[in-house]
C-alpha positions in Angstrom: 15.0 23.7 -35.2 16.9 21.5 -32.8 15.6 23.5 -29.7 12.0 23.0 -30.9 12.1 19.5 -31.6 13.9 19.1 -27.8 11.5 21.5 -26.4 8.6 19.0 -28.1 10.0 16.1 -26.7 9.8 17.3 -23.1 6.6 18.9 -23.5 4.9 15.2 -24.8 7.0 13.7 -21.6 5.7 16.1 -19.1 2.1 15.3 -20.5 2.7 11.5 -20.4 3.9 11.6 -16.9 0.8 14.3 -16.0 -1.4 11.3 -17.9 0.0 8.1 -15.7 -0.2 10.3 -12.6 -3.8 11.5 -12.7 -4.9 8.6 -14.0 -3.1 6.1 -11.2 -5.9 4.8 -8.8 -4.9 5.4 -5.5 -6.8 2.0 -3.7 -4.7 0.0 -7.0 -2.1 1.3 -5.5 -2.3 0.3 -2.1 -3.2 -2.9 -3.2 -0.6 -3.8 -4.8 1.8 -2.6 -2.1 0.3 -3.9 0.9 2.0 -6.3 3.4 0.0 -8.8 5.3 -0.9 -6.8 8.3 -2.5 -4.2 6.3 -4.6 -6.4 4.2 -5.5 -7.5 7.9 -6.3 -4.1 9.0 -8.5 -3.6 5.5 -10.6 -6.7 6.2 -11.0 -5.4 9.9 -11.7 -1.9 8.8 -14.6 -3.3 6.1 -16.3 -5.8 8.6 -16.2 -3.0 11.1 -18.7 -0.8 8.9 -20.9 -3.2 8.3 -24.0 -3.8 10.1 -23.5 -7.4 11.4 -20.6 -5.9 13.1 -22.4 -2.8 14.7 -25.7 -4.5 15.9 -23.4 -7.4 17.3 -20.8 -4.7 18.8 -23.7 -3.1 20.8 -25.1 -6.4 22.2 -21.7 -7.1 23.1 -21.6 -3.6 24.8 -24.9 -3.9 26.9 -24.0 -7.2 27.9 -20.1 -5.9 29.2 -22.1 -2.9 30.9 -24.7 -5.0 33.0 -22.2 -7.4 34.0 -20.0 -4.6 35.4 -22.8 -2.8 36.9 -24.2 -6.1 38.2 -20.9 -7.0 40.0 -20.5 -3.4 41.8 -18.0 -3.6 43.5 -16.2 -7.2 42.2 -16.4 -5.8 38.7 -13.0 -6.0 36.5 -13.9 -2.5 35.3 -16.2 -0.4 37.2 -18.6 2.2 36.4 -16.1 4.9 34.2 -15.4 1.9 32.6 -11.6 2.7 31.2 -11.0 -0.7 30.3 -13.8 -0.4 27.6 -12.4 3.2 26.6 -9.3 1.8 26.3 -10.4 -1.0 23.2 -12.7 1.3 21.6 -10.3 4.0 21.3 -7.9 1.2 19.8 -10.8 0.0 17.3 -11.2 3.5 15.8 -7.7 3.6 15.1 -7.2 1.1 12.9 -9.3 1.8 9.9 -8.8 5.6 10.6 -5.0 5.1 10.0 -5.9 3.0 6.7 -8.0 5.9 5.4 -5.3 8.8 5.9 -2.8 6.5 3.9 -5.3 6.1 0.9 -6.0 10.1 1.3 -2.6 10.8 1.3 -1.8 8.9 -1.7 -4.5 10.5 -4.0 -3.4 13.6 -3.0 0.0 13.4 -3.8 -0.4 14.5 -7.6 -1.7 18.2 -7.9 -3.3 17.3 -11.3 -6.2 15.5 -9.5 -9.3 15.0 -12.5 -12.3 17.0 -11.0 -15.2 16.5 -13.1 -17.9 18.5 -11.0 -15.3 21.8 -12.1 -15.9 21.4 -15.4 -19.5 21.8 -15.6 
């Protein structure tokens, strides 16, 4: 009788600890434990998707690309244009790192709740 009511009381802590896990919300989470720089990086990351941000990004872009062009041979960063390459391959970074870290973190308990399964 003693083994049951032991084997019962890890069996109801295995399901509580199944319960907190699936139910934990992985952006909470992240919320709650992010320093300064990343709540930074977030802000960044959601004014970069917006559409303010890309229509005034590609204004920005034309006007970088005729000034270069326009100063041929004077310009600070000629036709390739690495310069430019350079900052946009640093812009996508950001808010590509902040994804993987939220991915990561919902994906770290293998009892993930999929609704569209159980239909």
């Amino acid at each position: 009788m003693d083994l049951l009511t032991t084997l019962g009381r890890q069996f109801h802590a295995a399901q509580e600890l199944v319960r907190l896990r699936v139910s934990r919300n992985p952006n909470e989470v992240i919320e709650q434990q992010a320093t300064l720089g990343e709540r930074i990086a977030d802000s960044v990351a959601r004014f970069g998707g917006s559409w303010a941000f890309i229509n005034s990004f590609a204004i920005i872009l034309t006007i970088y690309t005729v000034i270069n062009i326009a100063l041929d041979k004077k310009a600070w960063d000629p036709y390739p244009f690495i310069l430019l390459i350079l900052f946009l391959s640093m812009l996508v970074q950001v808010p590509k790192r902040r994804v993987w870290q939220r991915t990561e973190l919902a994906q770290t308990s293998p009892y993930v709740a999929d609704d569209a399964g159980d239909a």
